[in-house]
Backbone as JSON Lines, residues from 0, in Angstrom:
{"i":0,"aa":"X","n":[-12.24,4.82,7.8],"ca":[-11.25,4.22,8.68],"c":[-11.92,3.88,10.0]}
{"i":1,"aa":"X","n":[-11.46,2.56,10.49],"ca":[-12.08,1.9,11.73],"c":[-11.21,2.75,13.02]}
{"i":2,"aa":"X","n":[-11.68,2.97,14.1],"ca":[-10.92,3.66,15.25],"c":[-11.0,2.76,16.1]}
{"i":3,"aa":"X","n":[-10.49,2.26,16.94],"ca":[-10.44,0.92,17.69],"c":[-9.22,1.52,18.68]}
{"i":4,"aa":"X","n":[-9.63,1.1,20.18],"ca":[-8.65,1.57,21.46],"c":[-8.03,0.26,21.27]}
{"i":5,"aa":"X","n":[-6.64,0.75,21.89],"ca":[-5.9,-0.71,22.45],"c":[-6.55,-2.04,23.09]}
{"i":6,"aa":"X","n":[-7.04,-1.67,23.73],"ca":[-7.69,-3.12,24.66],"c":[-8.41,-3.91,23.85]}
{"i":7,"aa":"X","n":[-9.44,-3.22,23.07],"ca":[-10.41,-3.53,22.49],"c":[-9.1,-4.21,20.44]}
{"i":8,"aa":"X","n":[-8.46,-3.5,20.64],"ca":[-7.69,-4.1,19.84],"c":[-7.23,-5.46,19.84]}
{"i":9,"aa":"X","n":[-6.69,-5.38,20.82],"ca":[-5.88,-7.2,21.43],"c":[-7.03,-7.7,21.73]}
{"i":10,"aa":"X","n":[-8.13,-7.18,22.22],"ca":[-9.19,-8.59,22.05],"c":[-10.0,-9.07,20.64]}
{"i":11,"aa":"X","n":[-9.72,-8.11,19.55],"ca":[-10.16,-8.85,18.51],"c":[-9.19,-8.7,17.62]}
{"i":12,"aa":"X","n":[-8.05,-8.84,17.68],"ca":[-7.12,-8.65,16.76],"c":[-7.27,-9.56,15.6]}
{"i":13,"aa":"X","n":[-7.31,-10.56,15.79],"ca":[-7.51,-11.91,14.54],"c":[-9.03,-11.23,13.92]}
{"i":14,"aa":"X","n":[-10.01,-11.14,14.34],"ca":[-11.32,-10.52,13.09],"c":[-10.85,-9.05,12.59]}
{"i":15,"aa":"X","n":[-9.94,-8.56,13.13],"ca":[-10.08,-6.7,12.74],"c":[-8.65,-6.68,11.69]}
{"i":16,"aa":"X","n":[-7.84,-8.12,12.04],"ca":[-6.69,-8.1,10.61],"c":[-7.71,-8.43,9.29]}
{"i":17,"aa":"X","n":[-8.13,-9.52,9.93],"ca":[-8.98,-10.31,8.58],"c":[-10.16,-9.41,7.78]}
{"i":18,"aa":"X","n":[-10.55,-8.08,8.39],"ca":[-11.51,-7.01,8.18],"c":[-10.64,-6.4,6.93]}
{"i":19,"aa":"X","n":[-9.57,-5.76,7.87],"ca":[-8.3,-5.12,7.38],"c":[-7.89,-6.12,5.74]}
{"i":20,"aa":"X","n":[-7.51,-7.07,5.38],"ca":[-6.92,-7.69,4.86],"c":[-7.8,-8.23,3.58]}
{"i":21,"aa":"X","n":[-9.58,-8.3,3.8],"ca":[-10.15,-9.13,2.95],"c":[-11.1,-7.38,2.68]}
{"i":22,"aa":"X","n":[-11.27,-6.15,3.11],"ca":[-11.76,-5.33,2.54],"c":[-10.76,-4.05,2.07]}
{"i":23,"aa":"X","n":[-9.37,-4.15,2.42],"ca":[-8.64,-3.4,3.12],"c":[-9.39,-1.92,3.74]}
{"i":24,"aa":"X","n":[-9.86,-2.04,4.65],"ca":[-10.34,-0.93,5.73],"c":[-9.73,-0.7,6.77]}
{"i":25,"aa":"X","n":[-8.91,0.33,6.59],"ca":[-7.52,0.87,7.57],"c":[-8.18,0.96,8.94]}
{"i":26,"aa":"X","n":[-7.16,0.61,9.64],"ca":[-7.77,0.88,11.41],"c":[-6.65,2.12,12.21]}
{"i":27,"aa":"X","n":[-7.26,3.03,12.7],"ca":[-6.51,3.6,13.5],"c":[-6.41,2.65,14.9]}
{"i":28,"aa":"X","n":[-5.35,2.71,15.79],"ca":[-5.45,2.22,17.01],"c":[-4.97,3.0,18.02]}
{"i":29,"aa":"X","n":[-6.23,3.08,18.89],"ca":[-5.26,4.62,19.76],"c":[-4.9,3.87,21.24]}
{"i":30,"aa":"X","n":[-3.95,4.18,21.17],"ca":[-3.27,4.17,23.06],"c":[-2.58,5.42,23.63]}
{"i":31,"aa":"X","n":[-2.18,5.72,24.76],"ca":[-2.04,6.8,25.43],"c":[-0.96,7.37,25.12]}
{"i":32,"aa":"X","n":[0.02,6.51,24.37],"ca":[1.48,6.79,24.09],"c":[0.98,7.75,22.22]}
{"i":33,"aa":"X","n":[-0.12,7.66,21.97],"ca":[0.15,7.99,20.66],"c":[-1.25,7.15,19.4]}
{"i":34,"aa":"X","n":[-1.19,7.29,18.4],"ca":[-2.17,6.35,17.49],"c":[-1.04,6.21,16.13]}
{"i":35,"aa":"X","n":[-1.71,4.7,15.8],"ca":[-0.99,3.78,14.68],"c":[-1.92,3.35,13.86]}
{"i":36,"aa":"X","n":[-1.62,3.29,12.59],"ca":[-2.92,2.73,11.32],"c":[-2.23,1.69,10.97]}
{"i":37,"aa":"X","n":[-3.49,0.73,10.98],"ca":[-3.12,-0.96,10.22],"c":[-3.47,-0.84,8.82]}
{"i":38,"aa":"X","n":[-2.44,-1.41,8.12],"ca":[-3.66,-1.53,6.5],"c":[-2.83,-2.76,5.96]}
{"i":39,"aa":"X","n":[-3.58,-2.97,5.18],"ca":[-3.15,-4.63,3.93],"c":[-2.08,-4.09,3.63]}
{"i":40,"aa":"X","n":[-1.58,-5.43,3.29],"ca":[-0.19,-5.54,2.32],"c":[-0.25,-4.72,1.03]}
{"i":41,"aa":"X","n":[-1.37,-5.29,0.7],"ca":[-1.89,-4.32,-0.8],"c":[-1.68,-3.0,-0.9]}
{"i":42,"aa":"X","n":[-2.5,-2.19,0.01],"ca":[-2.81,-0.96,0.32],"c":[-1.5,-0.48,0.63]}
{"i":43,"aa":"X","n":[-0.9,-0.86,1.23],"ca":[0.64,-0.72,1.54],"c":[1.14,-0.6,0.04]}
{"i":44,"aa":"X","n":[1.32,-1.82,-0.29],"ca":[2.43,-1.95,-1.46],"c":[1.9,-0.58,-2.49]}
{"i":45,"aa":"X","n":[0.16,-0.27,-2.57],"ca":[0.21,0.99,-3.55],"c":[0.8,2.0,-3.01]}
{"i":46,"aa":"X","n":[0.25,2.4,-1.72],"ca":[0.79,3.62,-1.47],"c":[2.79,3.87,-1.75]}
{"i":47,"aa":"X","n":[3.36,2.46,-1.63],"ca":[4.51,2.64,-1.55],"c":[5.11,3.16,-3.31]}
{"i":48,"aa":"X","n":[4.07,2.51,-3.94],"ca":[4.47,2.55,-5.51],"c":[4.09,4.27,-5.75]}
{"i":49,"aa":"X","n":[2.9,4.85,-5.73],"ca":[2.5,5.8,-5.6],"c":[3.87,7.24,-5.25]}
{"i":50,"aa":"X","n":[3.88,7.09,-4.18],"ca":[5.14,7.59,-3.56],"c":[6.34,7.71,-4.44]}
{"i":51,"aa":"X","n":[6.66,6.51,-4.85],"ca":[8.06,5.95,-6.2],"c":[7.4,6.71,-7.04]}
{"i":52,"aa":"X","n":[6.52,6.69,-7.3],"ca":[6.51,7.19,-8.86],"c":[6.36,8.98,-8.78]}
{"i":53,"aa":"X","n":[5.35,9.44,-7.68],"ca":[5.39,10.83,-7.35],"c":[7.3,11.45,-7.55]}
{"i":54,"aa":"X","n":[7.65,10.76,-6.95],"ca":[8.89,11.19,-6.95],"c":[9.65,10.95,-8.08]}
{"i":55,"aa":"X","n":[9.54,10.56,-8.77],"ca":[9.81,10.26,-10.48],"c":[9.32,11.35,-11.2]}
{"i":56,"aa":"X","n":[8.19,11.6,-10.89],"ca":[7.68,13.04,-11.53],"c":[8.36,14.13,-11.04]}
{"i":57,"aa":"X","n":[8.38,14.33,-10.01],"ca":[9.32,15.41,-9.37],"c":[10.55,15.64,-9.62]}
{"i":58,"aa":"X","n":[11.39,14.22,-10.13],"ca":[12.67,14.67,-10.25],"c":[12.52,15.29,-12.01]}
{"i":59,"aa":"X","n":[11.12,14.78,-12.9],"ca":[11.55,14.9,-14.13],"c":[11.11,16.56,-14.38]}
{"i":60,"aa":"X","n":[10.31,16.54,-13.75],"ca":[9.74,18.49,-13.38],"c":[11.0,19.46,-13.19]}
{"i":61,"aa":"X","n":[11.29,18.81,-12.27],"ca":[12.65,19.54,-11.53],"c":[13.73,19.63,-12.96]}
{"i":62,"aa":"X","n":[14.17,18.78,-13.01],"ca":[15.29,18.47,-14.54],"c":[14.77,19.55,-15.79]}
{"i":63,"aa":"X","n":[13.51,19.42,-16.16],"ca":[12.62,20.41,-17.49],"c":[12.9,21.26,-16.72]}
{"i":64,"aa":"X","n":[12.89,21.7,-15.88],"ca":[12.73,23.49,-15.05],"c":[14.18,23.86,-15.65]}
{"i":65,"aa":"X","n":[15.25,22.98,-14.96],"ca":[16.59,23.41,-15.52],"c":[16.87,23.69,-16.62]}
{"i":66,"aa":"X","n":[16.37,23.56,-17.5],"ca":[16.57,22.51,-19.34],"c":[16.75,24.08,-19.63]}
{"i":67,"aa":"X","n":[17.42,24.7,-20.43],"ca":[17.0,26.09,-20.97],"c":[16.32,26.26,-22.15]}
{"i":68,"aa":"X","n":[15.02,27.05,-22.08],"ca":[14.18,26.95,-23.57],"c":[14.6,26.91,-24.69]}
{"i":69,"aa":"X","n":[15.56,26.88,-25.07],"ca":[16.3,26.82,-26.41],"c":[16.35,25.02,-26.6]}
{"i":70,"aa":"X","n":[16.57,24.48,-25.76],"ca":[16.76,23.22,-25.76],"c":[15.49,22.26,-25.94]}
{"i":71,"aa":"X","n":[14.44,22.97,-25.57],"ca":[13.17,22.46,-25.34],"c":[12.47,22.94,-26.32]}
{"i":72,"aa":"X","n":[12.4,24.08,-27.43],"ca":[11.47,24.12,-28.25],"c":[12.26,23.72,-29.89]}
{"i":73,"aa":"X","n":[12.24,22.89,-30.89],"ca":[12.9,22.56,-31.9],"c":[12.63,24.23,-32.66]}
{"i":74,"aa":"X","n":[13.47,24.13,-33.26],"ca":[13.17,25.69,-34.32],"c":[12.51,25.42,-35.66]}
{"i":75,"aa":"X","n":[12.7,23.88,-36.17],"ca":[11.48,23.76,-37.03],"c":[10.36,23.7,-36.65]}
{"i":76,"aa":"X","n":[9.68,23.11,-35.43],"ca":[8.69,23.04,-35.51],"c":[8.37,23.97,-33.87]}
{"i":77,"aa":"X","n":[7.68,25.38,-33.78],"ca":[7.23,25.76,-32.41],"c":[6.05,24.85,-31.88]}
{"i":78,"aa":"X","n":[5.69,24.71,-30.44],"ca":[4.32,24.46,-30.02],"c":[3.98,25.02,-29.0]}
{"i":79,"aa":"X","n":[3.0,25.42,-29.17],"ca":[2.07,26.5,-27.97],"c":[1.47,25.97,-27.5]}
């Protein structure tokens, strides 16, 4: 990840999107109020899918936890 101050931000903003956008290489940007990360649309859109689906697993984990073992192992066939 690129670290880049404010100032130095707004003066190259157009090469450090196009950095951002054609390698996606996240930028932190720090100013005094705090720091913010730039990243691609791309990089974005996975992490957002990522997230969706983590939580898809979680709810189906969560649900089997409830399930009571009787329900979950057939009596013809056990599996260990």
């Amino acid at each position: 990840m690129v670290s880049v101050n404010i100032t130095n931000f707004r003066k190259s903003i157009f090469s450090i999107l196009e950095q951002t956008i054609k390698h996606n290489e996240h930028v932190s940007v720090n100013t005094k109020a705090g720091n913010a990360v730039i990243m691609s649309e791309d990089d974005y859109n996975g992490l957002m899918e990522t997230l969706h689906l983590s939580s898809m697993i979680k709810e189906t984990i969560t649900e089997g936890l409830k399930t009571p073992l009787s329900e979950c192992v057939s009596e013809d066939k056990v599996i260990w």
